[in-house]
C-alpha positions in Angstrom: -8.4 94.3 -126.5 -5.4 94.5 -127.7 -3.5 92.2 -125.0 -6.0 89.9 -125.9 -6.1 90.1 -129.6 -2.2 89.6 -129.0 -2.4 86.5 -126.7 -4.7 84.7 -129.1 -2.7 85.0 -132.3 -0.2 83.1 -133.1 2.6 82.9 -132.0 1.1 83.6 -128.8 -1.8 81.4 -129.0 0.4 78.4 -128.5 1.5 79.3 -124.9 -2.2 80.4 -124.2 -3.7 77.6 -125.1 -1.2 75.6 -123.0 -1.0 78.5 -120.0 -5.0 77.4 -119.9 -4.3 73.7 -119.7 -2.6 74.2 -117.1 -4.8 76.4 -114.9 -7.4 73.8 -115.5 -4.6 71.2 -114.4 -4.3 73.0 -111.2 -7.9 74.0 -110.8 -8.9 70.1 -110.7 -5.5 69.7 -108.3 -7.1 72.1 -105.7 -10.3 70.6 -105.3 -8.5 67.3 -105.0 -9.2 65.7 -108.2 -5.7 65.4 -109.4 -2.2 64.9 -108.0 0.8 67.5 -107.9 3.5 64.6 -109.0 0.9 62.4 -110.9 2.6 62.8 -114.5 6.1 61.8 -112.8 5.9 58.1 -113.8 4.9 59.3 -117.6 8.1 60.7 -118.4 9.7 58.1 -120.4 12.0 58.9 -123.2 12.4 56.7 -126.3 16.4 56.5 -126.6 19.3 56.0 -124.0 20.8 59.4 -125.5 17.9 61.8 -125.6 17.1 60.8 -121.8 20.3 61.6 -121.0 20.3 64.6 -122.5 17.3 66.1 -121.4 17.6 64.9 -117.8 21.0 66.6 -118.0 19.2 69.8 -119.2 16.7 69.7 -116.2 19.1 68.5 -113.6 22.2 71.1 -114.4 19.4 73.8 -114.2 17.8 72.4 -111.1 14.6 71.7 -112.9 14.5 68.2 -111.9 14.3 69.1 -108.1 10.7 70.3 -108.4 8.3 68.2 -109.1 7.2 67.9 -113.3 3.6 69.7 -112.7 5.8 72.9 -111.0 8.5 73.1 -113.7 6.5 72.9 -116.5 4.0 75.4 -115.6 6.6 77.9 -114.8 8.6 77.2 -117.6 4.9 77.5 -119.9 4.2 80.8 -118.0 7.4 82.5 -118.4 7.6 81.7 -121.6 3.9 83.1 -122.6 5.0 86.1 -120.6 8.6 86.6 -122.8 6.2 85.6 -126.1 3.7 88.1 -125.6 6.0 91.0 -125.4 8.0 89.5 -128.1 4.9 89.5 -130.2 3.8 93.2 -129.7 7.7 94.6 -129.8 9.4 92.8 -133.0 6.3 91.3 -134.7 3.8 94.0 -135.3 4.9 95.5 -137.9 5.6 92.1 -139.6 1.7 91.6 -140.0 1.7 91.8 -143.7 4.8 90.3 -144.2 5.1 86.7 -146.1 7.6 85.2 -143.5 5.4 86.5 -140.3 4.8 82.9 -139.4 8.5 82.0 -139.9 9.6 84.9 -137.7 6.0 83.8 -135.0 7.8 80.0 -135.2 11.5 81.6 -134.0 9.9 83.5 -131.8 8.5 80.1 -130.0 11.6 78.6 -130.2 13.4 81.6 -128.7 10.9 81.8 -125.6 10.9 78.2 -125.1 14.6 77.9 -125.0 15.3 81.5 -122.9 12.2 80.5 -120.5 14.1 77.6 -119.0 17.3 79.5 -117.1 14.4 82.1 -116.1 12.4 79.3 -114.7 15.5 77.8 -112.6 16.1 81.2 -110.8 12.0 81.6 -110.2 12.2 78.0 -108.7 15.5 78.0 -107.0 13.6 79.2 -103.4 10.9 76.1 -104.1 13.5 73.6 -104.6 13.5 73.4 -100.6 10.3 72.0 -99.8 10.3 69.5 -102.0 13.6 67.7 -101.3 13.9 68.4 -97.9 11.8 65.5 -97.1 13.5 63.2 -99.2 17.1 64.2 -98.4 15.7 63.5 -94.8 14.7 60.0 -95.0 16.9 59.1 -98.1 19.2 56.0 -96.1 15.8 54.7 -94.6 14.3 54.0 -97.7 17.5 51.7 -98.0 16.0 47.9 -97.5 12.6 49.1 -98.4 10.4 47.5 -101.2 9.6 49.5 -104.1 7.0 49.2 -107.4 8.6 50.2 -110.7 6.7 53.1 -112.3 8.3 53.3 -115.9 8.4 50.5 -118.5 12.2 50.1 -117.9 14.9 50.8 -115.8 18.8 51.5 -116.9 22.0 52.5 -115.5 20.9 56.0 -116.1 17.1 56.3 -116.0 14.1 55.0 -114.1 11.7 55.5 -111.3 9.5 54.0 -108.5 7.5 54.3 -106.0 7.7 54.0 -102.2 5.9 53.8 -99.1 7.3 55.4 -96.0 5.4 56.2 -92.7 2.1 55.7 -95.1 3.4 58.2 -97.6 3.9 57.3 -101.1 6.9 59.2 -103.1 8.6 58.5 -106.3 12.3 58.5 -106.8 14.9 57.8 -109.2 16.0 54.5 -109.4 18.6 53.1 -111.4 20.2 49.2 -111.8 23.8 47.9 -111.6 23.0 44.9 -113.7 22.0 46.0 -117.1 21.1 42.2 -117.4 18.5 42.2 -115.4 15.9 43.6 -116.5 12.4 45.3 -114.3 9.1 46.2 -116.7 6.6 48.2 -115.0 4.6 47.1 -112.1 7.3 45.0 -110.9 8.6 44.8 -107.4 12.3 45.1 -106.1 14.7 46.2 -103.2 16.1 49.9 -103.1 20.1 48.7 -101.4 22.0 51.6 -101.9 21.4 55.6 -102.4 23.7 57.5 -105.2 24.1 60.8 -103.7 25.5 62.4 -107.3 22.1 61.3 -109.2 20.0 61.6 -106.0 18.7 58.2 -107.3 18.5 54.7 -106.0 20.3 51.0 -106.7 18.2 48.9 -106.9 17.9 44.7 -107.2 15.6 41.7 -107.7 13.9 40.8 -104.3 16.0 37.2 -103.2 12.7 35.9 -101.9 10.7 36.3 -105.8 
């Protein structure tokens, strides 16, 4: 009773509710309803500087090499894990206390923040078999055709999908030409691999 009293008060109760969205993610992904890299064309961010940023983040920690569903349920459950034992060692006797909620909103910010170097090391040995495909056939997706899957694509961000040997994959994409400009649903040609962002050139098909 207690563990549960403590994982359904806040600050707690945040990562619970979203440690149970994501067992009912996966639930629905087992019996086939939902796909493992199906949120990977969602993640857009609104400015040039924050996707920078946070794809730096997720990159330098090796987040990135996993696909989104992986990382972010580790990164959820590792954090519920550091909050619940946050919550029953310094908040306890804080109860009472006016600033409980200020010390509970810390506390998420604290378990948020420590739960992504902790999530790196727990996916470092998974890293394999997801890019070990990809790093196989990376030059013979060069010549390919590809659909764009985000609403733009820059110098630094952007991402498609492919068919190879009837499997579909996503990958990073990214444009020499900031002139030319791709929108979602649009076709083009992946010419060249960038083996520093593990991302694609890409360019306007010359027969469009």
């Amino acid at each position: 009773m207690e563990f549960l009293n403590t994982a359904l008060t806040f600050p707690t109760v945040v990562f619970s509710v979203l440690l149970i969205i994501v067992i009912l993610f996966w639930l629905i992904t087992i019996v086939g309803l939902a796909d493992i890299d199906m949120f990977e064309a969602d993640v857009e961010l609104e400015t040039q500087a924050n996707t920078a940023s946070t794809l730096g983040i997720f990159n330098n920690l090796g987040l990135s090499e996993v696909p989104l569903t992986v990382s972010a349920s580790i990164i959820i459950m590792t954090a519920w894990l550091i909050s619940i034992y946050s919550q029953a060692w310094f908040l306890a006797e804080f109860k009472s206390h006016s600033l409980y909620y200020v010390f509970g909103a810390l506390i998420i910010l604290a378990c948020s923040i420590i739960s992504l170097p902790i999530s790196a090391l727990i996916t470092k040995p998974l890293r394999r078999f997801f890019t070990s495909k990809q790093t196989a056939n990376k030059h013979d997706f060069i010549g390919l055709e590809c659909t764009i899957a985000t609403s733009k694509v820059t110098q630094t961000f952007g991402q498609a999908r492919v068919t190879l040997q009837g499997a579909e994959q996503l990958i990073e994409i990214r444009v020499q030409d900031p002139t030319h400009q791709f929108n979602l649903g649009d076709t083009a040609l992946l010419i060249e691999h960038l083996v520093d962002s593990r991302s694609y050139v890409i360019a306007p098909k010359p027969w469009s």
